[in-house]
Every structure is written in C-alpha cells, then in structure tokens.
C-alpha positions as CSV (number, residue, x, y, z in Angstrom):
1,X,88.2,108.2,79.3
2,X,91.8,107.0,78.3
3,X,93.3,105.5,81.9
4,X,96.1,103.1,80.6
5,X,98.6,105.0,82.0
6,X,97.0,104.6,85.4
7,X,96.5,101.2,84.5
8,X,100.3,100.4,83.2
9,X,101.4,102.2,86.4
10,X,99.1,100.2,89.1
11,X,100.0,96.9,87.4
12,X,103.8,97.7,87.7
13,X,103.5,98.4,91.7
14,X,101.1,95.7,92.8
15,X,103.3,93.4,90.1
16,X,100.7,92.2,88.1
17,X,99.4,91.7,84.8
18,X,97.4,94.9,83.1
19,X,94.3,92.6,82.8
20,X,94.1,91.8,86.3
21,X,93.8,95.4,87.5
22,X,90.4,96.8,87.9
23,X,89.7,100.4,88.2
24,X,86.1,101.3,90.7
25,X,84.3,103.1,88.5
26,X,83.1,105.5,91.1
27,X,86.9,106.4,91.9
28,X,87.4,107.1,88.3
29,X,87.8,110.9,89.3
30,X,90.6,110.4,91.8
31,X,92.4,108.0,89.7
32,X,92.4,110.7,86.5
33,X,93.9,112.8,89.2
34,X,96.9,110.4,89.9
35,X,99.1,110.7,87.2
36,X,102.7,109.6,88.2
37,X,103.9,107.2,91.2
C-alpha cells in the first residue's frame, strides 16, 4: 500500500522530515482514509 501522500502530508504539519514519520501499522486503515488536511 502506497501512503506517501499521507506521509508528505503528516511531515509538512508536525514540520518534520519524511523519514522521521512513522505510520502504526494497525491504523493503516484509517490513515488510507485520510486523504487531504
């Protein structure tokens, strides 16, 4: 499952690198859900 989009978009609010955002894996669901602020 592709979740860079997710990813791009939590490490732009918590103001962070990509790398250092870490997705649970048993939210994985919920965050596929999420697709814009």
């Amino acid at each position: 499952m592709n979740l860079t989009v997710q990813r791009r978009l939590a490490a732009k609010i918590l103001k962070c690198g990509l790398d250092r955002v870490w997705i649970d894996p048993e939210h994985i669901e919920d965050v596929k859900m999420a697709m814009t602020r």
